[in-house]
VEXDREN-2710 file (C-alpha; in Angstrom, 1 decimal):
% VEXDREN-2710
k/r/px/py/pz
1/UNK/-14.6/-3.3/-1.9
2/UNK/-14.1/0.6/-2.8
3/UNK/-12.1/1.6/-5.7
4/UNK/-10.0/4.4/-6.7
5/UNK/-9.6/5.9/-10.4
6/UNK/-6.4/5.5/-12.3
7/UNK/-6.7/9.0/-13.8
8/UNK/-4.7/8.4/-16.3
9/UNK/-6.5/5.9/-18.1
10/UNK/-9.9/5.4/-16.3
11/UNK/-9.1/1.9/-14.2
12/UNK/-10.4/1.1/-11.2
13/UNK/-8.2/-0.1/-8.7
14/UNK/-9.0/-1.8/-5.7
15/UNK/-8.2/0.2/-2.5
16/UNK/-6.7/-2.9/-1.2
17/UNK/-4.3/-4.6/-3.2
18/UNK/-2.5/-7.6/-2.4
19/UNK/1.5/-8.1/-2.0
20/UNK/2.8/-11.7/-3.0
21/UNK/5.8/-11.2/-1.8
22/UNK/4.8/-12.9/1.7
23/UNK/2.8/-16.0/0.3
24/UNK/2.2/-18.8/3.0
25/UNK/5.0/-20.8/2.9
26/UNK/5.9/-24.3/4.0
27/UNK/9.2/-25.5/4.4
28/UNK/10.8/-23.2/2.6
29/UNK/8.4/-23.3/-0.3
30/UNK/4.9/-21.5/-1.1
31/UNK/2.0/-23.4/0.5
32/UNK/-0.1/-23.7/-3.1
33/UNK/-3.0/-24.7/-1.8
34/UNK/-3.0/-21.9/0.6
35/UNK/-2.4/-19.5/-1.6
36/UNK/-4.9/-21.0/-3.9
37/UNK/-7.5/-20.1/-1.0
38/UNK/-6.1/-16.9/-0.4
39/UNK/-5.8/-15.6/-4.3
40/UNK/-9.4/-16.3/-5.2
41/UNK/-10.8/-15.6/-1.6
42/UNK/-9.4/-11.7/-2.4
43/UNK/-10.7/-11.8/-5.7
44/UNK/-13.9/-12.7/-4.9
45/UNK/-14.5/-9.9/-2.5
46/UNK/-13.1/-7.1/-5.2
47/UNK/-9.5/-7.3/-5.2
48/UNK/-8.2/-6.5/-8.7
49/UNK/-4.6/-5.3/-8.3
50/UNK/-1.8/-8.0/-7.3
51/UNK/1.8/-7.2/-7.0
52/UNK/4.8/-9.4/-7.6
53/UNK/8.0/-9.4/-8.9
54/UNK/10.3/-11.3/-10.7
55/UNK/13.4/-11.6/-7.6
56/UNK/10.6/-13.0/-5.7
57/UNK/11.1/-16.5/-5.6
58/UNK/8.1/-18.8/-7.1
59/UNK/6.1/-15.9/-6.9
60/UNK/5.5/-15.0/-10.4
61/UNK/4.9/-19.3/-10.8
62/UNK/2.6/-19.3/-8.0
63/UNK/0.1/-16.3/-8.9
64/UNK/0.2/-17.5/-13.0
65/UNK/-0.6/-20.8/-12.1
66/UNK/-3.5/-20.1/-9.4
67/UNK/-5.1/-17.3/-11.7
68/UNK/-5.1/-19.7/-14.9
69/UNK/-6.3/-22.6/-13.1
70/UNK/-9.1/-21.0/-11.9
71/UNK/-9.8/-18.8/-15.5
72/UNK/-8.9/-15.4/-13.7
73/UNK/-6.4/-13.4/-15.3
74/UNK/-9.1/-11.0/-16.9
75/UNK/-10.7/-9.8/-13.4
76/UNK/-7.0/-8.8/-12.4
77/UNK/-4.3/-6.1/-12.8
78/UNK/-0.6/-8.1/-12.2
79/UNK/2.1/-5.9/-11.8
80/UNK/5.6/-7.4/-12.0
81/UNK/8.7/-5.3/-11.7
82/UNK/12.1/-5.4/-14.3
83/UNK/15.1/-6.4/-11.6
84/UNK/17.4/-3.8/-12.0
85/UNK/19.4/-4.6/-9.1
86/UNK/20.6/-7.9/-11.5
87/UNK/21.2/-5.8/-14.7
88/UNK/25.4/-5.9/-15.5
89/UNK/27.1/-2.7/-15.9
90/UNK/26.9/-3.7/-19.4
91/UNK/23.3/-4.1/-20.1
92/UNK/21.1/-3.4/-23.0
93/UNK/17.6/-3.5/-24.3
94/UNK/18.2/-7.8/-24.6
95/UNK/18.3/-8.1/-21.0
96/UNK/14.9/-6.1/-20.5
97/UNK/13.3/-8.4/-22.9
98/UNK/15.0/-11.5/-21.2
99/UNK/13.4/-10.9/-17.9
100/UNK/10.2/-9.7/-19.2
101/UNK/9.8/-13.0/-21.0
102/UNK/10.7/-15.1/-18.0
103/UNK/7.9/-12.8/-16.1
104/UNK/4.9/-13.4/-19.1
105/UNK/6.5/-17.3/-18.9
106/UNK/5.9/-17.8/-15.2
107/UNK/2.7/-15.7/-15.0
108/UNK/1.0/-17.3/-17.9
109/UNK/0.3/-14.8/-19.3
110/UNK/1.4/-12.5/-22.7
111/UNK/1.0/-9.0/-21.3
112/UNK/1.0/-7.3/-17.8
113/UNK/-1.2/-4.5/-17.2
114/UNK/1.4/-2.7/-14.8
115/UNK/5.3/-3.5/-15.4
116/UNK/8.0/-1.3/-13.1
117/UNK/11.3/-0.7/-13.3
118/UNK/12.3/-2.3/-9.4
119/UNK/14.6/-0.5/-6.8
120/UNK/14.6/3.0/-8.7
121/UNK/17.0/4.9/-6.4
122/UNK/18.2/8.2/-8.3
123/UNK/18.7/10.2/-11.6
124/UNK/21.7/9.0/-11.8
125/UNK/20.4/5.4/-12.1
126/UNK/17.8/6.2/-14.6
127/UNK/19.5/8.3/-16.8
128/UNK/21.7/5.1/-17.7
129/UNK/18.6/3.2/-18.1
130/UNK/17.6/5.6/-20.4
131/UNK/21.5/5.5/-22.3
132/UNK/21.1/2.1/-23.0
133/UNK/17.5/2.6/-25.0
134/UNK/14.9/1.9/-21.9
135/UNK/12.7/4.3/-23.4
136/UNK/12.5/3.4/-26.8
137/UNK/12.3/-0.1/-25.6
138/UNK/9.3/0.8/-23.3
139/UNK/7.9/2.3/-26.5
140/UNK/7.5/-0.8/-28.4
141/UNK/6.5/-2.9/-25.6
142/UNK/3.6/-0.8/-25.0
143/UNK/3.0/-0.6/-29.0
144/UNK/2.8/-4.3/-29.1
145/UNK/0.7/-4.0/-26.0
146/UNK/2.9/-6.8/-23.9
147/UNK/3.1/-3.5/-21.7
148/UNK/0.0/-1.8/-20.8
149/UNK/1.1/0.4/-18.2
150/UNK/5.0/1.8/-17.3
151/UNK/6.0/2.4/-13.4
152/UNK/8.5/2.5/-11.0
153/UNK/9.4/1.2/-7.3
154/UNK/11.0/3.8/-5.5
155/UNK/13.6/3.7/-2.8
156/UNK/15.5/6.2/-2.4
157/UNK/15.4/10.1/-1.1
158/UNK/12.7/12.4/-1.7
159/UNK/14.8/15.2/-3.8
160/UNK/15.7/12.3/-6.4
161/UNK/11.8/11.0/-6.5
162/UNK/10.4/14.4/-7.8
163/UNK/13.2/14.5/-10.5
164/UNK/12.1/10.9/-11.5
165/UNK/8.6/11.6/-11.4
166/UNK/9.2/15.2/-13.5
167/UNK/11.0/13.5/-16.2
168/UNK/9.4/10.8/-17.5
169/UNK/5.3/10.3/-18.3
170/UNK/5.2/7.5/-15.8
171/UNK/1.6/5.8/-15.5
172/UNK/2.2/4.6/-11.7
173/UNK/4.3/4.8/-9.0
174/UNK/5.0/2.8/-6.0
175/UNK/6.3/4.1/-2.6
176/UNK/7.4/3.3/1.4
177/UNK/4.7/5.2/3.1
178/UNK/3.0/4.4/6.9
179/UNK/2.3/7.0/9.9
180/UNK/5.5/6.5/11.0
181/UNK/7.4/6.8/8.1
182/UNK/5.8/9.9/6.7
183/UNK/9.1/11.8/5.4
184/UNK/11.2/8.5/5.0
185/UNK/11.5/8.6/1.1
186/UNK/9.4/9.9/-1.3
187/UNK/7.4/10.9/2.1
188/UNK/4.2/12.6/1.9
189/UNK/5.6/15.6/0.0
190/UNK/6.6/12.7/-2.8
191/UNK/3.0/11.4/-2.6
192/UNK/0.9/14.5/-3.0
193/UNK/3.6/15.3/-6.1
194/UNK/2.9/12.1/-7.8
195/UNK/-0.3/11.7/-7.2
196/UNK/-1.2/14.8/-9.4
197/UNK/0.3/12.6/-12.2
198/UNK/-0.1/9.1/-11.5
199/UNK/-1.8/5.9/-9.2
200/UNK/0.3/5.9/-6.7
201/UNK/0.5/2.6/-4.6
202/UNK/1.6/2.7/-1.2
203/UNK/4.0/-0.8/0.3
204/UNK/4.9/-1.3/3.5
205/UNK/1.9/0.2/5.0
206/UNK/2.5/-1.9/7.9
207/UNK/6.5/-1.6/8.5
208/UNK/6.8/-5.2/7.9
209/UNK/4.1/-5.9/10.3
210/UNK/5.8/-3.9/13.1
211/UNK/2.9/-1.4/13.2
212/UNK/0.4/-4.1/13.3
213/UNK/1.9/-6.6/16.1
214/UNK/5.4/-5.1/16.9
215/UNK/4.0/-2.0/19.3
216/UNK/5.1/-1.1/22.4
217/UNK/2.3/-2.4/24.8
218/UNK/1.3/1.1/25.6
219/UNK/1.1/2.2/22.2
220/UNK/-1.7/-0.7/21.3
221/UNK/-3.9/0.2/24.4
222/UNK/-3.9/3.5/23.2
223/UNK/-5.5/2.5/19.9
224/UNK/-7.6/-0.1/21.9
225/UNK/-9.0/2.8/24.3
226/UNK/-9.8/5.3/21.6
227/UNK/-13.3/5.0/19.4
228/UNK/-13.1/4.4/16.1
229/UNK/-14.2/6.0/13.1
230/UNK/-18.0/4.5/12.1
231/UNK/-17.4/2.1/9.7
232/UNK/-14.5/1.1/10.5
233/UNK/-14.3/-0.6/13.4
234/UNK/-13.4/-4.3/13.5
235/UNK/-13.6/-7.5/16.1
236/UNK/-10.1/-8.6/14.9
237/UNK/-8.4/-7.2/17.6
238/UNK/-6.0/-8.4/20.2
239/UNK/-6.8/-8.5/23.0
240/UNK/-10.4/-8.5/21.9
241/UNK/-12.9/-5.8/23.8
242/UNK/-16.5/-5.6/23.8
243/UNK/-18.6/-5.5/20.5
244/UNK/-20.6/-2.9/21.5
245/UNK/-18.0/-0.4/21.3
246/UNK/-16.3/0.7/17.9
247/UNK/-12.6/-0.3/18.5
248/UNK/-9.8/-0.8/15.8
249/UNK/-7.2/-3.0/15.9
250/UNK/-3.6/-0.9/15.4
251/UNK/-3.5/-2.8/11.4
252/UNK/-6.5/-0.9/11.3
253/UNK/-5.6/2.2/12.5
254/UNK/-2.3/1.7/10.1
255/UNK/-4.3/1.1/6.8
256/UNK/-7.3/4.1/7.9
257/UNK/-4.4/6.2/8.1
258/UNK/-3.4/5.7/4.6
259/UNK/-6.9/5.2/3.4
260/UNK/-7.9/8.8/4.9
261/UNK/-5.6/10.4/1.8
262/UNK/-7.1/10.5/-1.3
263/UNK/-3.8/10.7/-2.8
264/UNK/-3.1/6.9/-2.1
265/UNK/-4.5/4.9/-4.5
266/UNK/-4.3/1.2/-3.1
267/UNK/-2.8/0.1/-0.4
268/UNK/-0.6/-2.3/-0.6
269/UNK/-0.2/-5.5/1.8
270/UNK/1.5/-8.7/1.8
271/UNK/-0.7/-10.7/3.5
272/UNK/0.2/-14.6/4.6
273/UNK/-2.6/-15.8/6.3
274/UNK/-6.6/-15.9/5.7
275/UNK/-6.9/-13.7/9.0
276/UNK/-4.9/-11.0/7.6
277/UNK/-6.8/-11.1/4.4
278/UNK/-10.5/-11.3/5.9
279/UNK/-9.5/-8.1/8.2
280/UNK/-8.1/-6.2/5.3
281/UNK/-11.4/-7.4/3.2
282/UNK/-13.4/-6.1/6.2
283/UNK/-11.7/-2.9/6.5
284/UNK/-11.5/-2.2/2.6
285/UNK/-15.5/-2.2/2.2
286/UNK/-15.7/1.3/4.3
287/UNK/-12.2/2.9/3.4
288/UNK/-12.6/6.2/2.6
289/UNK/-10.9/9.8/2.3
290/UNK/-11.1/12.7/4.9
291/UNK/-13.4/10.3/7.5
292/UNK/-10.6/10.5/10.2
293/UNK/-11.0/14.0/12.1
294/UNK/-9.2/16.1/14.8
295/UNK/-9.8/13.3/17.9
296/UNK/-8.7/10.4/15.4
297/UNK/-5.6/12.2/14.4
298/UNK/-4.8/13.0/18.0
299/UNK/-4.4/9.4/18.3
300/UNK/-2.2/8.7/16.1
301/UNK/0.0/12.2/17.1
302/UNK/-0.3/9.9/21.1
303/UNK/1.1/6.7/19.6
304/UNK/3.8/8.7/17.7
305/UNK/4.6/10.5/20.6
306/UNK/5.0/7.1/22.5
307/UNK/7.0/6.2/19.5
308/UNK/9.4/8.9/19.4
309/UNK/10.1/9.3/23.3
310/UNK/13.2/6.9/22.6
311/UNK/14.2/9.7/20.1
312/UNK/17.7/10.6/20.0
313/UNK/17.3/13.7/17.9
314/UNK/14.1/15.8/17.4
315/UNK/13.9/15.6/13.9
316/UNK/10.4/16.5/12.5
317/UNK/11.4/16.0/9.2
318/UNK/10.3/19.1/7.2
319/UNK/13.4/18.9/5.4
320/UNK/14.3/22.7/6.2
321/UNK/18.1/22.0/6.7
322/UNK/17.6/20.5/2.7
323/UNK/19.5/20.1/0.1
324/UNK/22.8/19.6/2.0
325/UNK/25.7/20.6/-0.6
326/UNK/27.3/17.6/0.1
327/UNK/24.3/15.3/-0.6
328/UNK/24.1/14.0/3.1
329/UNK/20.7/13.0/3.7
330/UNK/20.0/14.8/6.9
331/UNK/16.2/13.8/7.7
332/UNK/17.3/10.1/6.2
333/UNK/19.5/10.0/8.7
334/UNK/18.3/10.9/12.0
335/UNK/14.9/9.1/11.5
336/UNK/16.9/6.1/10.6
337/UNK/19.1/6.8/14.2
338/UNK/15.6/7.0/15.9
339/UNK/14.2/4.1/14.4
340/UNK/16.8/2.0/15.7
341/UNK/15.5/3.5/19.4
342/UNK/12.0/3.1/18.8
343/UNK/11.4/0.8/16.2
344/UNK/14.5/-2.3/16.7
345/UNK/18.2/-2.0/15.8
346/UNK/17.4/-4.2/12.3
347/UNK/14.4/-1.4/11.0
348/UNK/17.1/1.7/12.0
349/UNK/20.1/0.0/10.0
350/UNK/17.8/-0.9/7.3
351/UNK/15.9/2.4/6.3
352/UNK/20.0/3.9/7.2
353/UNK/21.4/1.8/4.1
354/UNK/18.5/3.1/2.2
355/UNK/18.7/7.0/3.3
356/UNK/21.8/7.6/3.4
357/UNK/23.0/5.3/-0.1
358/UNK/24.7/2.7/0.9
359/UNK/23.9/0.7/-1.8
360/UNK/23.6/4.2/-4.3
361/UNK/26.1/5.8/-6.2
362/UNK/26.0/8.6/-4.3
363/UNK/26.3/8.4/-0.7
364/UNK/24.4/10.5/1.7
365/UNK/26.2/9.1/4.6
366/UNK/26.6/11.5/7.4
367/UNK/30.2/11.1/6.9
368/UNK/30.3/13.6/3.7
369/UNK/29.7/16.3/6.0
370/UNK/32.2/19.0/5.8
371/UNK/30.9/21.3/8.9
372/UNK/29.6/23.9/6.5
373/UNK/26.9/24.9/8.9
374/UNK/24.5/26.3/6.7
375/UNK/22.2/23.2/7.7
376/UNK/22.0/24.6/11.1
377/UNK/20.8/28.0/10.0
378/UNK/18.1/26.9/8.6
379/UNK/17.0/24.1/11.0
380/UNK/13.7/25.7/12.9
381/UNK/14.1/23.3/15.7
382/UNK/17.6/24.3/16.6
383/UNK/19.1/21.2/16.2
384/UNK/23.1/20.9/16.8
385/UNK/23.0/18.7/13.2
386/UNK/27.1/18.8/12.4
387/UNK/27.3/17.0/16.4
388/UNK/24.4/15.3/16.3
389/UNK/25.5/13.7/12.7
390/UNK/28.5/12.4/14.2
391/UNK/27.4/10.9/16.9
392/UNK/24.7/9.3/14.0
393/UNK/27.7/8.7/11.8
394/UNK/29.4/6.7/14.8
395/UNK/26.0/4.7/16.4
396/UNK/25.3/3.7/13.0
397/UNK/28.0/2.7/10.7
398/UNK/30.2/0.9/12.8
399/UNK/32.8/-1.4/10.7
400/UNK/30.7/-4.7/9.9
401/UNK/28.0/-1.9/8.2
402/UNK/30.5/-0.1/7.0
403/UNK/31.8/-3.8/5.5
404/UNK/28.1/-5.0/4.5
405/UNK/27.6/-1.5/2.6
406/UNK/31.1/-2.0/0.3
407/UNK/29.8/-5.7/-0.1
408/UNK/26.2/-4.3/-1.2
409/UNK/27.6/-1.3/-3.7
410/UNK/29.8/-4.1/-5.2
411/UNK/27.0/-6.5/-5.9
412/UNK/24.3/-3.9/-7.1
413/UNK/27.0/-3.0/-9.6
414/UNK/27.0/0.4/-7.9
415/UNK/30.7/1.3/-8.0
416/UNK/30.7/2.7/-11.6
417/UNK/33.2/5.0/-13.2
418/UNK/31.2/8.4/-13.3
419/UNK/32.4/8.4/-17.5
420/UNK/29.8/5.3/-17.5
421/UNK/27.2/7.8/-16.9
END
């Protein structure tokens, strides 16, 4: 297993780090014994950094009980996340503690080593955290040392993650990144930022698993027909190919990827089955920073380009056209439009409802344009953006999303009087 150094306070963290949100399951429920298999299996091979959270049902109970069964809460880093999407309007420092206990309860445990604020979205949203004493109650968590480390989940857009990360000393952030979503979110900008501050550790490295088994065909025989970097090839692929020559199954290529910038400290991924762990193992022993060079990278640019021929609007994301006036996230938008192309309807409407706030108090729907223009100017590709932003605003919220997004705002709590603020 290789290790990166929390900076901040001289950890090592494991490269790979394990997500518990996708536990093996059986009939509805987490497969214990499974898991069992699974948790020490990872440990055992250098794993030291598991992630859970508290609206993750039975996960908290499942990783407490398998790591005090087996007498190894010391080798480990948990990281368990405050559930802010369940906070009232009217919350207060009582409801921190209440989930926080129920998280120690569950895990066994009577500190975590990393605890973060879950779903962070905007300023707005944590400047009333920090009105209703999150700070000072931070303070004495970490004074009592049931806290070791403060972070933060992010999931919003990338002008509101570099105020977060500018205004608070956060010890470690966690953020959306994969070759295909390179400017979705915090994006790579957001990475390089933080990580001059903080571990950052990177979910969805995978897209859910799309980038591992949900590629076009042509996309996996190109990573099956280019050589891989030495060290990292693997015989997990599918279809297999001769051992002799150093291939790399597209999970690989996904997690090299990520692995090749020394900005990402772990990677995280939510493995469910003891093949997906013993390929991640295999892979983790030889990641490394700046290994991929010019050949590797053209085949990832080939795959993207296979990616992106579906492409409504040729968006590179450098976020140019940036800050719109009105707050419509331009970028969000059209890479959500094209993910519905090249990705699958379900991935373009969900990273839509997270770029464009639907379930925000600001929105950066496409509908807040007011034709200004000044977008345009700046674009260097030329893009038409007040046309093609209709056309976005039309292919994408039709009225059941438009329905699903009111429903969303009023359960987050979202819909708040801007005096509550």
């Amino acid at each position: 297993m290789q290790y990166r150094i929390d900076k901040k306070t001289g950890n090592k963290i494991s490269v790979l780090s394990f997500g518990c949100m996708r536990f093996p399951s059986m009939f509805g429920k987490t497969d214990m014994r499974k898991t069992e298999e699974m948790i020490v299996r990872s440990i055992d091979a250098g794993v030291n950094y598991f992630d859970t959270a508290w609206i993750y049902p039975g996960n908290e109970e499942a990783l407490g009980s398998v790591l005090h069964k087996n007498n190894l809460r010391y080798k480990v880093n948990i990281a368990t996340k405050l559930p802010l999407i369940l906070l009232k309007d009217d919350f207060n420092a009582n409801d921190f503690d209440r989930y926080l206990n129920q998280s120690l309860e569950r895990l066994k445990t009577d500190y975590i080593d990393y605890y973060l604020l879950h779903m962070i979205t905007d300023m707005d949203q944590w400047n009333k955290l920090k009105t209703r004493g999150i700070v000072n109650w931070i303070s004495q968590k970490k004074s009592a040392g049931i806290i070791k480390h403060i972070g933060f989940s992010f999931h919003g857009q990338a002008p509101e993650f570099l105020k977060i990360i500018n205004d608070y000393n956060w010890e470690l952030t966690q953020i959306q990144y994969n070759y295909f979503d390179e400017n979705f979110q915090a994006g790579v900008s957001g990475l390089r930022a933080a990580a001059a501050k903080m571990p950052v550790i990177v979910m969805e490295p995978l897209l859910g698993g799309k980038l591992a088994t949900g590629l076009p065909k042509e996309a996996v025989s190109i990573f099956n027909n280019a050589e891989a970097p030495a060290g990292l090839e693997t015989d997990f692929l599918n279809p297999p190919v001769e051992k002799k020559r150093k291939k790399l199954s597209p999970a690989g290529w996904a997690l090299a990827w990520l692995w090749n910038q020394a900005e990402v400290t772990s990677v995280l991924s939510g493995m469910s089955t003891m093949e997906q762990l013993d390929e991640n193992l295999m892979l983790a022993e030889s990641a490394a920073a700046d290994v991929l060079n010019e050949s590797h990278m053209a085949v990832y640019k080939s795959v993207l380009e296979l990616l992106n021929r579906s492409c409504k609007v040729k968006c590179t994301g450098c976020n140019y056209c940036m800050p719109c006036p009105e707050g419509v996230n331009i970028p969000g938008a059209f890479s959500a439009y094209n993910a519905r192309y090249s990705m699958g309807y379900m991935e373009g409407i969900k990273q839509y409802a997270t770029s464009t706030g639907m379930t925000q108090v600001k929105s950066g729907s496409p509908d807040q344009c007011n034709k200004c223009g000044k977008c345009e100017l700046r674009c260097p590709q030329k893009i038409s953006i007040i046309n093609e932003l209709v056309i976005v605003h039309k292919k994408m919220e039709p009225w059941f999303i438009k329905l699903a997004g009111t429903g969303a705002r009023a359960f987050l709590g979202k819909k708040r009087k801007q005096k509550s603020y």
